[in-house]
N, C-alpha and C positions, 0 to 999 in steps of 0.2 A: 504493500500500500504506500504510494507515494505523500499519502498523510504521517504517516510514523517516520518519514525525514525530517519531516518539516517538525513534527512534534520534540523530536529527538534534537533539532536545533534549539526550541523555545526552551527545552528546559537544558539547557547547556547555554546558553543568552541570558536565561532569567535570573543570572546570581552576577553577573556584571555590577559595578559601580557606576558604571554611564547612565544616567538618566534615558535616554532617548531610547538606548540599545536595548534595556530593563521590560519599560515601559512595552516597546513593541515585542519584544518574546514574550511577555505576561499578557497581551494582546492576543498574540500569537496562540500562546496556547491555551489560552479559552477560546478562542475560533475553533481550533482544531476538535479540541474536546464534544465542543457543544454539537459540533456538525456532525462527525460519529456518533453521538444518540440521535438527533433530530433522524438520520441515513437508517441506523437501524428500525426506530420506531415508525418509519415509514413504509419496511415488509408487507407485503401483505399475509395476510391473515395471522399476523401475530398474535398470538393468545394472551387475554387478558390478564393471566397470572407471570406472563411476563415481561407486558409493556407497561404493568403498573411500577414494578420495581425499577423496571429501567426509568421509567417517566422521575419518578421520588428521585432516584440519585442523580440524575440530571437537574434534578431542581436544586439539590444538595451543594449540587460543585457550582452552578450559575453564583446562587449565593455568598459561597466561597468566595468566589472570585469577587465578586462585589462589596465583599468587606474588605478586601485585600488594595481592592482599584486603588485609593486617593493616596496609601503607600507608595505604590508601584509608579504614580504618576506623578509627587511629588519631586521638584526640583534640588535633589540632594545626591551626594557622591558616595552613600554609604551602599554596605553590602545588604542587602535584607536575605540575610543566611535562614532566617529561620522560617521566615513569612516562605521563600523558597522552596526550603524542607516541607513545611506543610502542602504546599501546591505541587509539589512532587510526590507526594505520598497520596495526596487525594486523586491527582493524575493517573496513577500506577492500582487504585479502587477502579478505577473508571475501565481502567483498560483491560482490567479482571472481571468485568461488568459486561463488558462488550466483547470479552473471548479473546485479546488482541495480544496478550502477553509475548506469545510464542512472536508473532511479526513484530514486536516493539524490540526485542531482543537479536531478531535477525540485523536488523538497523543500527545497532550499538555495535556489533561484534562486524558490520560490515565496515562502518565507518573507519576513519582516525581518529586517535586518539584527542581529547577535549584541549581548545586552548588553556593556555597561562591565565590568559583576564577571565576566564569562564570557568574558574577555579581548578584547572588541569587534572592533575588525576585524582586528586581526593574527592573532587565534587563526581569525579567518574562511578567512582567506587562508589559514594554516597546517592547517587542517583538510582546507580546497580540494584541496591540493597533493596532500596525502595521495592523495584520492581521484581527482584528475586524471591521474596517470601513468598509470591505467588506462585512462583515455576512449581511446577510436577514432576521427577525424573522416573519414576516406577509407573508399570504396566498396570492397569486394572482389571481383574477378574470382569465374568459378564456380567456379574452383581456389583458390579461399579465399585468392588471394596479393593483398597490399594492392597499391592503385593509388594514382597519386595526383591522385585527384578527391575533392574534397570531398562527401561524402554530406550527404542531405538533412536527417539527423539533426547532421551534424557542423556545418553551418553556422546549426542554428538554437541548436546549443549554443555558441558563438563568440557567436552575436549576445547571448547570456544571460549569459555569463562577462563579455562587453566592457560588457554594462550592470550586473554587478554591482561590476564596477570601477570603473563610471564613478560609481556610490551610493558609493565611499567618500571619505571629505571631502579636498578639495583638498590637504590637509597630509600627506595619510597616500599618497597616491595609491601611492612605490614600495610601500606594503606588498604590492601585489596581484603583485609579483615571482613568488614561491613558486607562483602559480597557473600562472601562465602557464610557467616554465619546468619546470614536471612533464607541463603537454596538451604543448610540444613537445619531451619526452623529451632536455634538454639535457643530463643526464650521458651519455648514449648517442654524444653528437659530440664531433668534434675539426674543428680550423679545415683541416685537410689533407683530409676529407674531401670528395668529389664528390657533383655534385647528388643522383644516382642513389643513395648510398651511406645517406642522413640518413633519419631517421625519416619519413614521411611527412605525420604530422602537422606537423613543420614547415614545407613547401609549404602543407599549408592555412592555417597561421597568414598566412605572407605574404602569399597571395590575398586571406585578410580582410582586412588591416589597406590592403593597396593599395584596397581597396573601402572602406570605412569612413572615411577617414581625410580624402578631401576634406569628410564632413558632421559629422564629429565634436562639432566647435562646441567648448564650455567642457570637451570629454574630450580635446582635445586628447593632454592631458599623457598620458595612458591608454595614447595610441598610440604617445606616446612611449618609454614604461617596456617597453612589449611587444614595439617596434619593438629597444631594445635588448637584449631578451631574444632577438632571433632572427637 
């Protein structure tokens, strides 16, 4: 979808100190947002139980962003790090809303890497994270209840997460923390619990990292930060 470019721009724009530059990615990406719900709620024959819910979280983020507007369009050089955080994390509901995760992620991992003025790789990482709590890596039974096998989708997005961590420069490497412990849903555990008990993404992290980690070479370290994230 040539909207998850454009998306993937605004929220790498929207933590600028420029005024101007701010202002139009925080534009930017309520256009974007708002036009994928109006697109989907416009299917036809969409079922009522769930063009309601779509309809309430569109109302959700419009509002969002309307408390956020006279921030975002105030004539100041600061960063709004957090107002940001919150509209990238509502952004990344949205996109979990509308099924879009998996294409919002092909778009990050296609790209390059974020600039310097657009908070470079930590705002990368932290944007990731956002959006990683949502990924899925494990197969589903036909009773929709997860297992834990690594799907074919889940393992070629591991080998795209572990190479975009392995692009960030040797000095920054923990930044790529954030990412990884949102794909294995670490608020979710406790050290008391059982194999059976943990998210399932977590087994696939391990599986990867047992797999990857004799060829790693100079990412070494990569596997290290992830290995202690799991």
């Amino acid at each position: 979808l040539k909207e998850m470019s454009v998306l993937l721009l605004g929220l790498r724009a929207i933590i600028d100190v420029s005024k101007n530059i701010r202002y139009s990615a925080f534009m930017l990406v309520r256009h974007v947002v708002l036009s994928l719900y109006a697109a989907e709620l416009r299917t036809p024959g969409l079922p009522e139980d769930v063009a309601g819910p779509l309809q309430q979280a569109m109302t959700e983020f419009a509002e969002l962003m309307r408390e956020h507007h006279l921030a975002f369009a105030a004539d100041s050089s600061a960063s709004l790090r957090n107002e940001s955080l919150e509209i990238t994390g509502a952004v990344a509901r949205c996109m979990f809303n509308l099924q879009l995760i998996k294409e919002f992620f092909a778009e990050v991992f296609e790209k390059p890497p974020n600039r310097d003025e657009w908070g470079s790789w930590e705002w990368t990482a932290v944007m990731c994270a956002e959006f990683g709590q949502f990924v899925e890596l494990c197969e589903r039974s036909d009773g929709n209840s997860e297992l834990f096998e690594t799907s074919e989708y889940g393992q070629g997005f591991l080998e795209s997460l572990f190479k975009l961590s392995a692009s960030f420069p040797a000095g920054d490497r923990g930044k790529v923390v954030p990412m990884w412990e949102a794909v294995v849903r670490i608020d979710a555990h406790t050290q008391d619990m059982a194999s059976r008990q943990v998210h399932p993404n977590l087994h696939a992290v391990i599986q990867f990292l047992l797999y990857v980690t004799g060829n790693a070479g100079p990412a070494m370290d990569v596997c290290q930060e992830v290995a202690l994230v799991c």
